[in-house]
PLY file of the C-alpha trace (Angstrom):
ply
format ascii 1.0
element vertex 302
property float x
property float y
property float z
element edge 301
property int vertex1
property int vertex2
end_header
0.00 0.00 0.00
1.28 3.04 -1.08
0.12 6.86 -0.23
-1.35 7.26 -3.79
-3.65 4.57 -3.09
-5.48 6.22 -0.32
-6.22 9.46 -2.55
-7.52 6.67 -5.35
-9.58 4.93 -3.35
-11.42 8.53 -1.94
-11.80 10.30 -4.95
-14.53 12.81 -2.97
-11.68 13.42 0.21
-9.37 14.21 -2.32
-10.96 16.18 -4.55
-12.25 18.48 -1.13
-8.73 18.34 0.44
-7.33 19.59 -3.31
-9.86 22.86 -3.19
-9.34 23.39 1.21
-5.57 23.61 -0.37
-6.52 25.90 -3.38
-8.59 27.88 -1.28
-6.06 28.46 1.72
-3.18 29.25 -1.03
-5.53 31.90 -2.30
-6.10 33.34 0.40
-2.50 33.42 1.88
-1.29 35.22 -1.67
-3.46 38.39 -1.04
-1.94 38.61 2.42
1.80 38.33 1.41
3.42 41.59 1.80
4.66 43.04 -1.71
8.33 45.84 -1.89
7.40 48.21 -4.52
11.13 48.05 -4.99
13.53 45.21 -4.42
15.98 45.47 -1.68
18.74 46.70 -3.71
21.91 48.93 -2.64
22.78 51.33 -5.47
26.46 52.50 -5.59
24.99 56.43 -5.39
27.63 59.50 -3.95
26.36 62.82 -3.61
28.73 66.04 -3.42
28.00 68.79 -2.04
29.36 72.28 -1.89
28.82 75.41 -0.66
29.48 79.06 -0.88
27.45 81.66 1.32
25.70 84.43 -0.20
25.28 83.01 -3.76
22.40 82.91 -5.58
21.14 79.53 -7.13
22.30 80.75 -10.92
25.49 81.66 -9.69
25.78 78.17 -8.14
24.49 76.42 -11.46
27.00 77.83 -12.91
30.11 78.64 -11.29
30.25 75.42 -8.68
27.58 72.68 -10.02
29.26 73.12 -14.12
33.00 72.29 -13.40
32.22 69.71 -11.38
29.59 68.15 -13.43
32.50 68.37 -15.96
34.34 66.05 -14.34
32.15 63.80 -13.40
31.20 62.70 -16.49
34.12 61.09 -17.27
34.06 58.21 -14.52
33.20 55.29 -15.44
30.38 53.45 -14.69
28.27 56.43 -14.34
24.92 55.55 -14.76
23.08 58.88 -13.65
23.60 61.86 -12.44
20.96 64.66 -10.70
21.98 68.41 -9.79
20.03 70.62 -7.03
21.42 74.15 -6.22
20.28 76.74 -4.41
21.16 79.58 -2.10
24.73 79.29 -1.32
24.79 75.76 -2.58
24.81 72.97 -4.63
23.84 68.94 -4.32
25.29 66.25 -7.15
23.78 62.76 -6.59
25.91 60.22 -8.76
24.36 57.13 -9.34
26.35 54.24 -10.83
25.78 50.64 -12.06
25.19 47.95 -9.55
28.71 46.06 -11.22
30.41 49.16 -9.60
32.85 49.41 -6.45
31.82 51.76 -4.42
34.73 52.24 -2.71
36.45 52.48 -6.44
33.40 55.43 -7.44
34.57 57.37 -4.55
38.33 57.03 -5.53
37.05 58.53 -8.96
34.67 61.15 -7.59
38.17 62.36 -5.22
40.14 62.83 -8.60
37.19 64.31 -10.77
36.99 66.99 -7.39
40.49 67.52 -7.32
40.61 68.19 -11.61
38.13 70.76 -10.77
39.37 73.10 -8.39
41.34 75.10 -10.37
38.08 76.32 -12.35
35.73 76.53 -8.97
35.44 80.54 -7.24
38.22 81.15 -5.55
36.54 82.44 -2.23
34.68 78.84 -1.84
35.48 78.34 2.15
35.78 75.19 2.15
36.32 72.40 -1.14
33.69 70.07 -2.21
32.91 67.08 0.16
31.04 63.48 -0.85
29.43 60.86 0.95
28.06 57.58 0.50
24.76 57.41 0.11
21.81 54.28 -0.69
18.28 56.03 -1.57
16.22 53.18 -0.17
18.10 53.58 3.02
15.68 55.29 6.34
17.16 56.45 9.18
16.98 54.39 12.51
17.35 57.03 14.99
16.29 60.33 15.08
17.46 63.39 17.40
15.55 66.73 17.59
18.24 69.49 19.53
16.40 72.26 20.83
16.55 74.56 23.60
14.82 77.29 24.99
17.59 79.28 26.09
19.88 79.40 23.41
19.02 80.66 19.78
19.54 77.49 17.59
23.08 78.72 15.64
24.44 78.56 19.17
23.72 74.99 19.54
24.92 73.73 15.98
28.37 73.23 17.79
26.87 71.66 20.22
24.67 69.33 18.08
27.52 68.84 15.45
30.14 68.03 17.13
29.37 66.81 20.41
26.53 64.67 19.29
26.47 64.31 15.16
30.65 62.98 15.81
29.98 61.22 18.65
27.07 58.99 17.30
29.29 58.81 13.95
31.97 56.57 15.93
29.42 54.06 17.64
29.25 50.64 15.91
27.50 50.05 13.52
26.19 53.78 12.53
27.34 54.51 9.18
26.43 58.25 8.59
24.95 61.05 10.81
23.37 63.76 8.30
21.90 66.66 10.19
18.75 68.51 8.65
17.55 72.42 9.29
22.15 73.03 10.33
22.04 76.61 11.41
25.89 77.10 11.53
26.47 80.37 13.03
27.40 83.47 11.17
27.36 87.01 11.45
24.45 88.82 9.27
25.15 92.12 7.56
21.84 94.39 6.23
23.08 97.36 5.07
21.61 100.45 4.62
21.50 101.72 0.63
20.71 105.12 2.01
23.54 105.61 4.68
25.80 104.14 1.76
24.75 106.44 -0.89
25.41 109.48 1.99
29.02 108.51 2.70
29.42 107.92 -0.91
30.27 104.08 -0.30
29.68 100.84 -2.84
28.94 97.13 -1.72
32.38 96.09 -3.76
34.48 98.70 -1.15
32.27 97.28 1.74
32.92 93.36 1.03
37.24 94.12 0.26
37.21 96.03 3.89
35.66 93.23 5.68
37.56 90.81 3.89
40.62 92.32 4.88
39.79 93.19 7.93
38.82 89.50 9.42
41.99 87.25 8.44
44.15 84.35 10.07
48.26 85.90 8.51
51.62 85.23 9.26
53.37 88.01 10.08
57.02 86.65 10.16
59.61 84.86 12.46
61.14 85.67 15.53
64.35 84.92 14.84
67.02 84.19 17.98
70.83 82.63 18.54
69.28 79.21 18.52
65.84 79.21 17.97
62.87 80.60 15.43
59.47 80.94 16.10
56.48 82.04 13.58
54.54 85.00 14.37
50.77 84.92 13.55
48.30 88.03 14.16
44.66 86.73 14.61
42.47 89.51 13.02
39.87 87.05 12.84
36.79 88.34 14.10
33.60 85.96 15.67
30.44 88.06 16.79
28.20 91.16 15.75
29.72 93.34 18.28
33.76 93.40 17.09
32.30 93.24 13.55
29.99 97.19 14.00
33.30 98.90 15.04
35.05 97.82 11.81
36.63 100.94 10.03
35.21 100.21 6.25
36.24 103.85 5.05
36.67 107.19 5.56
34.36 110.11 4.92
35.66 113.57 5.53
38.68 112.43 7.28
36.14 110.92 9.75
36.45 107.15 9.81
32.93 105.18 9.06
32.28 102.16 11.40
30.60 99.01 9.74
27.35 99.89 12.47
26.85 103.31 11.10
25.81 102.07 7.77
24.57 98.48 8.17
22.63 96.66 11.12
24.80 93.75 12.08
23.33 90.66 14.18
24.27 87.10 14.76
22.55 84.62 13.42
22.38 81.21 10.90
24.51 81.14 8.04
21.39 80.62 6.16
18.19 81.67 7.61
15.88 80.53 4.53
16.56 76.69 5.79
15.69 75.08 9.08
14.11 72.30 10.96
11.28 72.23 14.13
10.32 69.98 16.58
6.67 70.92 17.05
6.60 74.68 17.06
10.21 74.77 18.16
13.92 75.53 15.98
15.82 72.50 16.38
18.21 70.42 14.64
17.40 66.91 13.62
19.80 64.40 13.69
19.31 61.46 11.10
21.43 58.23 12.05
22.12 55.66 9.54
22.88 52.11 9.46
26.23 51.03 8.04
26.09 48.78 5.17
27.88 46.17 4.36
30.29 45.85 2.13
29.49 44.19 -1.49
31.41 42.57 -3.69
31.86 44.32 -7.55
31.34 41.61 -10.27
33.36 43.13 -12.86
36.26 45.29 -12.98
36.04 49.13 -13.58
39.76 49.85 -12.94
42.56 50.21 -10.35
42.51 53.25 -8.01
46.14 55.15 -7.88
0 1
1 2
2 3
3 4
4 5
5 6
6 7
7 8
8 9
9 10
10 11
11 12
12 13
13 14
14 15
15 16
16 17
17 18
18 19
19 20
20 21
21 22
22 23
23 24
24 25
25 26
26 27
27 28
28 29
29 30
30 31
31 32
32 33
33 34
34 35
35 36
36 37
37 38
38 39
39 40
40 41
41 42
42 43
43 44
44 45
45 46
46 47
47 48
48 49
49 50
50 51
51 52
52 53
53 54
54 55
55 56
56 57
57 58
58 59
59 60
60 61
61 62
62 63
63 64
64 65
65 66
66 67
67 68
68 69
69 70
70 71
71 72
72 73
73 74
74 75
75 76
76 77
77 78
78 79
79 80
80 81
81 82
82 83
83 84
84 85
85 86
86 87
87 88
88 89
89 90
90 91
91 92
92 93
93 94
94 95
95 96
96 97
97 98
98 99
99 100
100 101
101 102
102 103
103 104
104 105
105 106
106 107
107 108
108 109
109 110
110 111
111 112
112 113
113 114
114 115
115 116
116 117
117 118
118 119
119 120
120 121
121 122
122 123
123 124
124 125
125 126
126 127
127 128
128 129
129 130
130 131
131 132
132 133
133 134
134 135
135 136
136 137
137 138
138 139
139 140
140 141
141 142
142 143
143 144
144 145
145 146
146 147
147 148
148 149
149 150
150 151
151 152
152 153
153 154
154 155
155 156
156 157
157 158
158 159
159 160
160 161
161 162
162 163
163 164
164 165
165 166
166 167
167 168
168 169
169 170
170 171
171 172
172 173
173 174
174 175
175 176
176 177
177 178
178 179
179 180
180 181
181 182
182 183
183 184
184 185
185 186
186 187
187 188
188 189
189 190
190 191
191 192
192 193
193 194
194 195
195 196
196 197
197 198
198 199
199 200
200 201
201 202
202 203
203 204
204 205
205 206
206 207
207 208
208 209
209 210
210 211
211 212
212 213
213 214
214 215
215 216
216 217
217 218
218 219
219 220
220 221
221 222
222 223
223 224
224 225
225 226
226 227
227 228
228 229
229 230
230 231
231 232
232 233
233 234
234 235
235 236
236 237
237 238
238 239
239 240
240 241
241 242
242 243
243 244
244 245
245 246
246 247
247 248
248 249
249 250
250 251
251 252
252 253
253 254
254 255
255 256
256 257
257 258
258 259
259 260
260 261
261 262
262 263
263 264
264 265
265 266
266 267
267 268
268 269
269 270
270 271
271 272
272 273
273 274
274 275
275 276
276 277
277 278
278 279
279 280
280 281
281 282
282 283
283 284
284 285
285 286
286 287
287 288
288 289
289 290
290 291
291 292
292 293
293 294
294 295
295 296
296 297
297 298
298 299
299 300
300 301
């Protein structure tokens, strides 16, 4: 006697067991959960750059061109998407799943590097990139606020203390901060006080620039010993910046506060983040992937 026999000789049990079967698979399939998209890690990079002040043509332009420039000579390059606006600009590079990431990023370094020499000159800081997977959510989420403080005084605070502190544990593979307020000293000047001292914005902009640097000044030289001298003109609040000498008017000199209102505040105060009706920072923690394996080739990083 085999098991086949048993379904032969009950033709009726069998043919009810075969729909209970149907019916139950049926039913299971419209209950299976369904990804719109399949868990995939893209090799994707985004750039970023920044330069205060500048309008989201000049950006386009001046900062997103070069580099986008450059970029399209790496290989493997599948896509790439552009943002700017004020004072910056956002490249996402998207490349094809053969690629090495950590290869892409070697490229994206030299394509950077080719393209400072035609980026603004007064760019604080160069262009920075990051790893980056768009299906990827953040598992932990900070809000820093305080009620005390105005929120560019606690981007140090959040940044550094918290955003590079979380960075290090294990396992957290980026710390991306949304609504930064980095502090910065706001200058609103006033078109009629300038047009009464006889003043332009280009004379204003060369006398602050000038007057708020980090130079060496020389060595101090001795029998058996040298050190460097440095003067630190740099200035850091509202208050040193108002009793800035920009020019002189009738032998009198003109203080920065006697033609402009000057404040502290965010770097950029057309960006920001809230928890609930407060300014905050929100810190985004991500996971660290791991690493994947390329199946082909795309070249040898020097």
């Amino acid at each position: 006697m085999n098991i086949a026999e048993v379904f032969i000789r009950r033709p009726i049990a069998t043919a009810l067991m075969t729909a209970g079967l149907f019916a139950f698979g049926a039913v299971c399939c419209t209950l299976l959960p369904v990804a719109a998209l399949p868990n995939v890690e893209f090799p994707t990079i985004v750039v970023s750059a920044q330069l205060p002040g500048a309008s989201p043509t000049v950006m386009a332009s001046t900062v997103a061109t070069p580099l986008e420039d450059q970029f399209t000579a790496i290989p493997g390059l599948s896509s790439m998407t552009s943002t700017s606006g004020l004072g910056t600009t956002s490249i996402t590079l998207q490349f094809d799943l053969s690629v090495d990431i950590t290869a892409a990023a070697g490229y994206v370094e030299q394509a950077i590097q080719a393209a400072s020499a035609l980026l603004p000159k007064n760019l604080p800081t160069p262009p920075t990139y990051k790893e980056a997977n768009p299906a990827d959510a953040p598992i932990l989420i900070y809000a820093v606020h305080s009620d005390a403080y105005p929120i560019q005084e606690l981007d140090q605070y959040a940044n550094i203390l918290i955003g590079q502190s979380l960075s290090r544990v294990s396992g957290v593979g980026q710390v991306s901060i949304a609504g930064q307020a980095q502090p910065a000293v706001q200058v609103r000047l006033n078109p009629d006080a300038l047009a009464a001292k006889g003043l332009g914005f280009a004379q204003i902009s060369a006398a602050l620039t000038s007057e708020s640097a980090l130079l060496p000044t020389g060595n101090l030289e001795g029998r058996h010993e040298e050190f460097p001298l440095d003067v630190n003109q740099q200035l850091t609040n509202a208050a040193q910046f108002r009793k800035v000498i920009v020019a002189y008017s009738n032998g009198a000199p003109v203080q920065l506060g006697d033609i402009a209102t000057v404040v502290d505040g965010p770097q950029n105060p057309r960006t920001g983040a809230w928890f609930g009706t407060k300014p905050a920072e929100v810190l985004m923690v991500l996971k660290r992937q791991p690493p994947t394996r390329s199946t082909s080739s795309t070249g040898s990083r020097r």
